[in-house]
N, C-alpha and C positions, 0 to 999 in steps of 0.2 A: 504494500500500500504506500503510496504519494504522500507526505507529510501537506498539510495547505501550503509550509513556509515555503518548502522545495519545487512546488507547483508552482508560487508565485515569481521566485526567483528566475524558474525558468523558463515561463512566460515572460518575463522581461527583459531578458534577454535575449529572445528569438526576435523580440519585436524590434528589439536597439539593432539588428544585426543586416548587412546590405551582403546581398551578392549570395547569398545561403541557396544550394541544389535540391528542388525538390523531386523528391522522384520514389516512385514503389518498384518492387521487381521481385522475383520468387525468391532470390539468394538474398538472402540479409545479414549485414556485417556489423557489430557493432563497432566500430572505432573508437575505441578508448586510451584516453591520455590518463597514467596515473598521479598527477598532479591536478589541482582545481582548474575549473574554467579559464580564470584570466589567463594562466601560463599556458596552458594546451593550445589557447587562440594567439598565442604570441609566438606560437612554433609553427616555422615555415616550413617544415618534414611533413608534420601535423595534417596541415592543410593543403599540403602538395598531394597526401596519401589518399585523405577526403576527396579530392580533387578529382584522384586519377580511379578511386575506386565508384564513384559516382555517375565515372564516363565507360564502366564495362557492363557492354551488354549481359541483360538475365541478373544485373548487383545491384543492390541498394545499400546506400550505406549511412546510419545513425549515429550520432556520437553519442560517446557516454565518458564523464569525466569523473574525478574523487571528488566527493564533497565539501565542499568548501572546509566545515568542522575539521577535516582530518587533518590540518596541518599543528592540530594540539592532540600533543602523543596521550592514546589512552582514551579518546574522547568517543563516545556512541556516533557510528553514523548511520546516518539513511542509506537506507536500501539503493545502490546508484541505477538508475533507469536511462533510456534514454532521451535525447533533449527533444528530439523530432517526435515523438511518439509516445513516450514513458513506459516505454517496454522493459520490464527487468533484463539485465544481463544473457540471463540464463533462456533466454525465448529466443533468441540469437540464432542462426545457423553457423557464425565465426567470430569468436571474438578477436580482433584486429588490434593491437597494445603497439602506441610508440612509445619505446624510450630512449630517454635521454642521456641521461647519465647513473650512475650507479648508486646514490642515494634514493632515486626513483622506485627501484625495487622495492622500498618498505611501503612505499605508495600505493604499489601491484598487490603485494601483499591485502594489506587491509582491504584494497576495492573487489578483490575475489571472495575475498572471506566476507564482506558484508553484503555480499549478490548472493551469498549462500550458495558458491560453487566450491568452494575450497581452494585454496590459495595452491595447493600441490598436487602434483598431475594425478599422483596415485587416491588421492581425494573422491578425487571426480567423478560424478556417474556415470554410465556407458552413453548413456542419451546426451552428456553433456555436451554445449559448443567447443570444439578445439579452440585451442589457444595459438595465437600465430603474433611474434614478437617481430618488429626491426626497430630501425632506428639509429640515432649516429653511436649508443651502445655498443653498436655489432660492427664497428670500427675497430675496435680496441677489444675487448672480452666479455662477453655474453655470457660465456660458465655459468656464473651465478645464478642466471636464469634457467638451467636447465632444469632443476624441480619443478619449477612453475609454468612452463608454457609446452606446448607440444611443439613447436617447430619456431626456428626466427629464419625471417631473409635477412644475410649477410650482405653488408654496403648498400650499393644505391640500390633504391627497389621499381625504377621505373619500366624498367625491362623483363623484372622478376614478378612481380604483382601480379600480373593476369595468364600467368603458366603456371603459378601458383593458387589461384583462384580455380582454374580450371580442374588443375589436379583433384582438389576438394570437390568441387561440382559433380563432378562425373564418376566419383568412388562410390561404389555401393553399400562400403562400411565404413570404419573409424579405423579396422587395421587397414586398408588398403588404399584408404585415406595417408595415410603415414605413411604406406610405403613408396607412393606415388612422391609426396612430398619429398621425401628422401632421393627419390632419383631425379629429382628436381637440380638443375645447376645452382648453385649457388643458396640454399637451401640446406639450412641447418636444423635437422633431427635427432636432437640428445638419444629418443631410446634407439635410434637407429645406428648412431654417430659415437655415440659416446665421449668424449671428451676431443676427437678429431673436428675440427671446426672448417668445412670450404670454403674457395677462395670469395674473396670481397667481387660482388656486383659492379659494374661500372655502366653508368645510362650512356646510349649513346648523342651525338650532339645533337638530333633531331629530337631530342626528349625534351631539353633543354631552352631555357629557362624555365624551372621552379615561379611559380605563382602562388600566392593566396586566393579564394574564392571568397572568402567573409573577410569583413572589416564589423570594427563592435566597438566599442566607447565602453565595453568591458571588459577588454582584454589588457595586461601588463601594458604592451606597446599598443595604446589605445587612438582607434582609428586609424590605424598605419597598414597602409597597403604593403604586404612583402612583398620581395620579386628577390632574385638570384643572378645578377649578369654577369656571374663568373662561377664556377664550382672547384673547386680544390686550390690548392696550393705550388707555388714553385719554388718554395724558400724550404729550408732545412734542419728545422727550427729542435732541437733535440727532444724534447718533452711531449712534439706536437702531435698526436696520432693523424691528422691531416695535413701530414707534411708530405714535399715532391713525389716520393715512395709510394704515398699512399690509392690507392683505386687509379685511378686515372690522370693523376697532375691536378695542374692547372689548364680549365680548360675557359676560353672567354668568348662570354656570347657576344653577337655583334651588338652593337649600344641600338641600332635601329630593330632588331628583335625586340631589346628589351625592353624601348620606350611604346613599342605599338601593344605590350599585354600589361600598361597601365593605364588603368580607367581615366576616363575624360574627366568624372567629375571628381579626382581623386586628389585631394588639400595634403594627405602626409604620405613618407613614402619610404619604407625601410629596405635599404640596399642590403643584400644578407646572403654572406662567405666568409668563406676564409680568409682570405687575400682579398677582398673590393678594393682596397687604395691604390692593389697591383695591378690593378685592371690598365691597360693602357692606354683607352681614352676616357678614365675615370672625371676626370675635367670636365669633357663634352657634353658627359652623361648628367652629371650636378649638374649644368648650363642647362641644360635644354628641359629637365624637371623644374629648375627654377623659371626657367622661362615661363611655364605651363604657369607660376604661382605657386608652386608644392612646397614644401618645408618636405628637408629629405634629411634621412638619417644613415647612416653607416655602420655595419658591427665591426668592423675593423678598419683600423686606422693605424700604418706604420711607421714609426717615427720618423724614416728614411725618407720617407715620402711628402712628407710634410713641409713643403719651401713654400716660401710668399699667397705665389699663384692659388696653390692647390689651399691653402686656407683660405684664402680671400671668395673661391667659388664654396666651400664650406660655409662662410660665413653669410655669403649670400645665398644660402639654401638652409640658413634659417641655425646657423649654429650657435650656440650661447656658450658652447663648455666643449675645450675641447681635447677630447681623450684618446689616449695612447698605451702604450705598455712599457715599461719598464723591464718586465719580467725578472733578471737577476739584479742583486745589491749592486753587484760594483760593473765595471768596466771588464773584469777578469772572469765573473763568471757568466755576463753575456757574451764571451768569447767562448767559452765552457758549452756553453750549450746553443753554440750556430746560430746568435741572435745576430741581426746587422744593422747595429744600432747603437750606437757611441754618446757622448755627452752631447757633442757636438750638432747633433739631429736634434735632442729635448733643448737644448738649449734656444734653436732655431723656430722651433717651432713654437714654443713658448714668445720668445718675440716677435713672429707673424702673429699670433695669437693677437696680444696686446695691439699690435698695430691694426689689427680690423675688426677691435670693440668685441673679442669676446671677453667673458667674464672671470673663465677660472680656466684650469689644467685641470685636468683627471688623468690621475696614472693606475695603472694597475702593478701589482710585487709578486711574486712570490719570496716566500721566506724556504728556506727549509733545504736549498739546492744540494745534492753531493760536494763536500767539500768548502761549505760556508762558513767561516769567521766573524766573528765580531769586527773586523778590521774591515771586512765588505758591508755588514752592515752601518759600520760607521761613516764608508764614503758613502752610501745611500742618502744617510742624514744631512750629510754635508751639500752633498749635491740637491737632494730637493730641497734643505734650507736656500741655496742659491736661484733655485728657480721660484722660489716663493717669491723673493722679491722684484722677480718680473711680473709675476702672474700670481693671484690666491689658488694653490694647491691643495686638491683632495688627493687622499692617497687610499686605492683600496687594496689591501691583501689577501693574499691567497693561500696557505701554505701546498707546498709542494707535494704530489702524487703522481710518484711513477704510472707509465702507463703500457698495457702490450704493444706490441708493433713500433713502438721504439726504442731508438737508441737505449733509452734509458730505464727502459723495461728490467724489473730487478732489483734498482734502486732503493734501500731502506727509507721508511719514511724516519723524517728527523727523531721523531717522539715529542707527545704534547706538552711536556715541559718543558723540551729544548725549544719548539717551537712558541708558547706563551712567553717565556726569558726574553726571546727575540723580540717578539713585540712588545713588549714591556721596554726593552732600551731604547729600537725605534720610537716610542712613544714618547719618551722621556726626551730623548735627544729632538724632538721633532715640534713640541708640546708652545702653542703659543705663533710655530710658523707652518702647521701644514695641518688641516683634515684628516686624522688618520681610524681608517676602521678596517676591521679585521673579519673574515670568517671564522668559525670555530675551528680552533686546533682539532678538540677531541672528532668533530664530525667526517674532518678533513680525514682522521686517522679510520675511521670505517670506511671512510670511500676510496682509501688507499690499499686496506684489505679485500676488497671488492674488487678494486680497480687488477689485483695480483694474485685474486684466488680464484678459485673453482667452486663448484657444486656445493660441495660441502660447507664452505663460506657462507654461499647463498640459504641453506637450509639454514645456519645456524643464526642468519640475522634473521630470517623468518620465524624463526622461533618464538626471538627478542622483539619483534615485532608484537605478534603475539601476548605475550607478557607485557605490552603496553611501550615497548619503541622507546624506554625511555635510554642516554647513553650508559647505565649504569647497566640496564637491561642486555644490551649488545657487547658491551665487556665480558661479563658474565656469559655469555654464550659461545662466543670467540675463545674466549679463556682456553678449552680444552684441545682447542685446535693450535695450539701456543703463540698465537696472538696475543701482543700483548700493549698496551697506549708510548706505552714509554721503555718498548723494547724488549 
């Protein structure tokens, strides 16, 4: 049963929403984000997958997201239904799950156990909807997922999605359903596979460019059109799981592709890659949105990149704040880990900044890199003290988590006390001339066990899920697997 508050919520938000696919058909998918609303409509994978599942023949596709409550560990949630229909979960013929990153999974957790299908595959009833995961996840290590879903597609799924829709469609059972899956390319089936993981999907350029379908005044990035004019990377960046190496490069759409799949009457406009600033005629593209009127946004922005010009069309596409990466403390450890990006670039940019009226720097950190000193974090300090006084500095941190598929795959994470120490001097040293906020060490450290374990990992946060998510909960659980916070 529908609570009124969950009806009401979800009725207003259908109504706030433009561009939403309606449509019926025999195969019905739920597509479910395990994160609340706003974040699942701020995911350009999200809505590329709605997108593409909307336009196969014989599929309908409903979203179903976590409830808003679940973001406090422990709390009762509503039954999650669909938004298009309020169809339980479990009335599905395919539950569809993107995820994101590896925190997500306590997310999955709780949104299967409160549909009352059970969070673990061996749960389940024979009639249940299979479970079908991707997502930028399954870039890096999916394991963890294996208890809980029946199958992920590996990398891009534009290619993958409707040979894999098919397979399901046309099986006459749930085993032959899974074994069709399995002889699927690029298609990962844990009971089939076992901990052997196939290779990463790659769309080809006719896929290409990635669009959003809904825009919402409820989502994180509210009323922002996404689009995609570029997909992967060519830089070499060590920590990056979409770096050169990864699925297919760097691959860049033509700017006149890009601008003809944004809507006429479209005011905000989220560029979203890896590399956008690498784009080569990244310029033209800010121009010619601004020209239309749009206020356009960027998720990446490389220090390198940042001379005069290239701010000045930023600033005339509506920027206020403008943000970069740091990534290591010093000079030595962004040589450590193939960043290309020197004092010399932030310094630069921070002064085009000021000179075309914006109003602050945002840098992003990591703490916590292989081989970090107090003496790198002390040029940190030193250095954004110096940029402060061209620009008012935010500073956001990160701590550091090894990841598969790269270099750096392996990595110890620091431990949460080396890592809070760190921040606590940055802070001290910083206090008065810069903004500084931090993620959590401790949560950083279960995402780093995720990010570097298996199955077993994943059961045992599901556990601690279970027992109410809270970090004390997940220690405890991890414990016998000798994981441990602080090493």
């Amino acid at each position: 049963m529908v609570s009124d508050r969950l009806r009401r919520t979800i009725r207003e938000r259908l109504e706030a929403e433009q561009g939403r696919i309606e449509k019926e058909a025999p195969f019905r998918v739920a597509l479910t984000y395990p994160s609340p609303y706003g974040v699942g409509m701020s995911s350009l994978g999200f809505q590329t997958i709605y997108r593409l599942l909307q336009g196969l023949d014989g599929v309908a596709c409903e979203r179903v997201f976590l409830p808003d409550e679940a973001t406090d560990p422990g709390a009762a949630l509503d039954a999650p239904v669909s938004y298009e229909s309020r169809t339980p979960l479990g009335e599905f013929d395919l539950v569809a799950v993107s995820v994101a990153y590896e925190l997500e999974l306590a997310g999955l957790v709780r949104l299967l156990d409160a549909a009352g299908l059970g969070a673990l595959r061996e749960e389940r009833a024979p009639g249940a909807p299979l479970v079908l995961a991707g997502g930028p996840l399954t870039f890096s290590n999916p394991l963890p997922l294996a208890p809980f879903v029946d199958a992920v597609v590996m990398g891009e799924a534009e290619g993958v999605l409707g040979p894999a829709l098919d397979a399901l469609r046309t099986a006459p059972d749930r085993a032959r359903a899974l074994e069709r899956l399995a002889a699927t390319p690029h298609v990962f089936v844990p009971a089939h596979h076992g901990d052997r993981l196939p290779l990463l999907a790659t769309a080809v350029p006719e896929a290409l460019p990635a669009f959003a379908a809904i825009r919402t005044p409820h989502a994180e990035l509210r009323d922002l059109f996404l689009i995609e004019p570029e997909r992967g990377c060519s830089r070499g960046c060590a920590y990056c799981v979409m770096r050169r190496s990864a699925a297919g490069g760097m691959r860049v759409i033509p700017i006149e592709r890009t601008l003809a799949r944004v809507p006429d009457d479209a005011r905000r406009v989220g560029l979203v890659g890896a590399a956008v600033s690498d784009h080569p005629h990244i310029r033209e593209l800010l121009d010619a949105l601004a020209d239309r009127g749009c206020e356009v946004g960027l998720s990446s922005l490389r220090p390198d990149r940042l001379d005069d010009a290239f701010v000045a069309s930023l600033r005339r596409a509506g920027y206020r704040t403008l943000t970069t990466a740091l990534d290591g403390a010093s000079e030595r450890l962004r040589e450590q880990v193939d960043r290309r990006s020197h004092e010399r670039h932030f310094r630069a940019a921070a002064e085009a900044a000021r000179r075309h009226g914006m109003d602050r720097l945002k840098l992003y950190l990591m703490v916590g890199l292989p081989g970090e000193t107090d003496d790198d974090l002390d040029e940190c300090a030193r250095f954004v003290g110096e940029l402060s006084r061209i620009l008012p500095v935010a500073l956001g941190i990160a701590p550091f988590c090894a990841k598969r598929r790269t270099p750096l795959d392996g990595a110890p994470f620091a431990g949460v006390r080396v890592i809070d120490a760190r921040l606590g001097r940055l802070r001290r040293a910083l206090r008065g001339r810069a903004d500084v906020r931090a993620t959590s060490a401790r949560w950083a450290w279960v995402e780093h066990v995720l990010a570097q374990g298996g199955p077993d990992e994943g059961r045992a946060v599901g556990a601690a899920v279970r027992s109410g998510g809270r970090f004390a909960d997940l220690r405890r659980a991890l414990a016998p697997l000798g994981h441990r916070p602080d090493r």
